[in-house]
N, C-alpha and C positions, 0 to 999 in steps of 0.2 A: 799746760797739763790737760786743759777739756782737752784741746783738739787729737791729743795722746788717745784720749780716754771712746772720743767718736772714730778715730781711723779702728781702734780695737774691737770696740764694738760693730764695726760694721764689717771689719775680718772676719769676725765671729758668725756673724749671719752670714757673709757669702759660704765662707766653708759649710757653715749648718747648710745651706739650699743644693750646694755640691753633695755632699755625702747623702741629702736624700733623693739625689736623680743616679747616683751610682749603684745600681745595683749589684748585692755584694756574692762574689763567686760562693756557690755548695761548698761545704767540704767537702773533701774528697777521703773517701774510705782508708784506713790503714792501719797496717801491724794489727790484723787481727788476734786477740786471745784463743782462739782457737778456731777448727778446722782445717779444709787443707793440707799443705803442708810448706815444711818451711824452704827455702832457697837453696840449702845446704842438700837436705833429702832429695828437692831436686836435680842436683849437682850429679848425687852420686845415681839417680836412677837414669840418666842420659848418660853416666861415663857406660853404663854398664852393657851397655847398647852395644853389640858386635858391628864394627863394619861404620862407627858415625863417629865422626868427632866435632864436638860445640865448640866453636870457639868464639861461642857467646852465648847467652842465656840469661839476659837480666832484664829485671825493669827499671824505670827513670823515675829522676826528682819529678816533682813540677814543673812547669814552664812560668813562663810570664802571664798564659791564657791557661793557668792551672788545670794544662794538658800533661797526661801521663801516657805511657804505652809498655810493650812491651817485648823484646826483640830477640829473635833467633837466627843466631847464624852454625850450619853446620857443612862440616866437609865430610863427605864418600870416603872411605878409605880403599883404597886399591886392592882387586879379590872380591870386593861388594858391589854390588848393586839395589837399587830400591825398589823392592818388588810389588807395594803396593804405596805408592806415596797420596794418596785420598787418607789414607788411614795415617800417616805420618804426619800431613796437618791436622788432622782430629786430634791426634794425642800432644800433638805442643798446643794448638789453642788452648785445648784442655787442660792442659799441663802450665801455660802461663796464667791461668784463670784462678790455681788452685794456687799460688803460692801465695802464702799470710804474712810475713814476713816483709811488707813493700807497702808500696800503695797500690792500690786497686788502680790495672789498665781503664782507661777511657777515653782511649782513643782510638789505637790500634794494637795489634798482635802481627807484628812483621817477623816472617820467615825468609830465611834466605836459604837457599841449598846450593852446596858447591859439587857437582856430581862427575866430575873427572875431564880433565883434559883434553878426551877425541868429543868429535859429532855426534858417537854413537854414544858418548854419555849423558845428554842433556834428558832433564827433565824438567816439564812443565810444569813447574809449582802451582802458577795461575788456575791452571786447567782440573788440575790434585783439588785447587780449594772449588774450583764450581762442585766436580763432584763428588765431594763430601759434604754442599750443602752449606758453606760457610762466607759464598765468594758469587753471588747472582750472576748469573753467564750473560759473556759479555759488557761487563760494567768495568772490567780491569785488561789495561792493553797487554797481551801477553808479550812474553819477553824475548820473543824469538820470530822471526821473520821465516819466509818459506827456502831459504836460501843456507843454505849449513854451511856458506865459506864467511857468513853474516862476522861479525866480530861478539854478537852474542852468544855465538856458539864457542866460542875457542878454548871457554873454558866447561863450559857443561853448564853456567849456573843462572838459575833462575830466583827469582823474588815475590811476594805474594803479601797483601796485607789484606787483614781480615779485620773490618770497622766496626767498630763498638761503641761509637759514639751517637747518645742520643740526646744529648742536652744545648746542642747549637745548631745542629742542622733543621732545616725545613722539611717537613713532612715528606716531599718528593725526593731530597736528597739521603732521606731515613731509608725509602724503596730502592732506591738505585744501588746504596751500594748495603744496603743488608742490615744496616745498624740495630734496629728494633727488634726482626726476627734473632737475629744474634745473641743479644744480651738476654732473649725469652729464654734461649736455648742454653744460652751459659746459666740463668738460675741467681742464685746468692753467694754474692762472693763471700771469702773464697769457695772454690767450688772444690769439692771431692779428688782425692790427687788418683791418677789412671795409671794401670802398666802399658807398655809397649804394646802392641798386637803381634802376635807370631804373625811369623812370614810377612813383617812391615820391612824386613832389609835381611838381603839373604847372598851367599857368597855367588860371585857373578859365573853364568853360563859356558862365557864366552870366552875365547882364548885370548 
């Protein structure tokens, strides 16, 4: 029975010395009482978009490193084009910042754009986020090579993540890829929900 009573006792102390070198994850922001808006409102403010269709738009559980993000994928619909796509990442950052309803991104805001099938549909998301101010030039490999029979081009689409993570990275890795100025510029989550910008996607030119 002692020697019961000493392996127990001395469980007890290694665990107590373990739980005070574990430093315990933040929580993480969610399902705010108000602000923003909620996931549904955003559902229906991206169907209402002439010319776009989401076929994604949400944000994620936790991970195991009680990482979150939050991801967009949208397809061009045929007849359209994206006439100003700098302003099309400003309003989905914006627009995935602002939903209450989740947990709060802290990691990333990944975009994806699917913009049609020939060469002459691709669009550089990459290049949309430097400028809009969300994506430091140069810090992200763009997604298209100088070559348009590339297989990145085949379908038009590009990809863009914009980092918001400032609670693991190093000072130098906060500059590199944006994370600080970012979250300065995002404000309090959730943040304010945004409309569309006229002339962000407008019916195509071209024959």
């Amino acid at each position: 029975m002692g020697r019961k009573v000493v392996v127990a006792v001395g469980l007890a102390a290694l665990l107590s010395l373990v739980g005070c070198s574990v430093k315990p994850s933040p929580e993480i922001p969610r399902f705010a009482k108000s602000g923003g808006q909620t996931q549904a409102e955003l559902d229906a403010r991206l169907a209402a978009i002439p010319g776009l269709v989401f076929t994604e738009a949400s944000g994620s559980e936790p991970n195991l490193k009680r990482a979150t993000g939050y991801q967009f994928k949208v397809d061009v619909e045929p007849g359209y084009e994206i006439a100003d796509a700098p302003a099309l990442v400003d309003f989905l950052v914006l627009s995935a910042w602002s939903v209450r309803d989740g947990y709060m991104p802290n990691t990333t805001i990944d975009i994806g754009v699917n913009a049609g099938p020939l060469p002459s549909d691709k669009i550089d998301i990459v290049e949309a986020g430097e400028i809009a101010g969300w994506v430091p030039v140069g810090s992200q490999a763009h997604r298209f090579g100088e070559d348009a029979s590339s297989p990145e081009f085949d379908n038009g689409s590009s990809r863009v993540s914009v980092w918001i993570d400032i609670d693991t990275l190093s000072e130098k890795r906060e500059k590199q890829r944006g994370t600080r100025a970012n979250r300065e510029r995002l404000g309090d989550w959730p943040g304010d929900p945004v409309d569309p910008p006229a002339g962000m996607v407008v019916p195509t030119t071209t024959p």
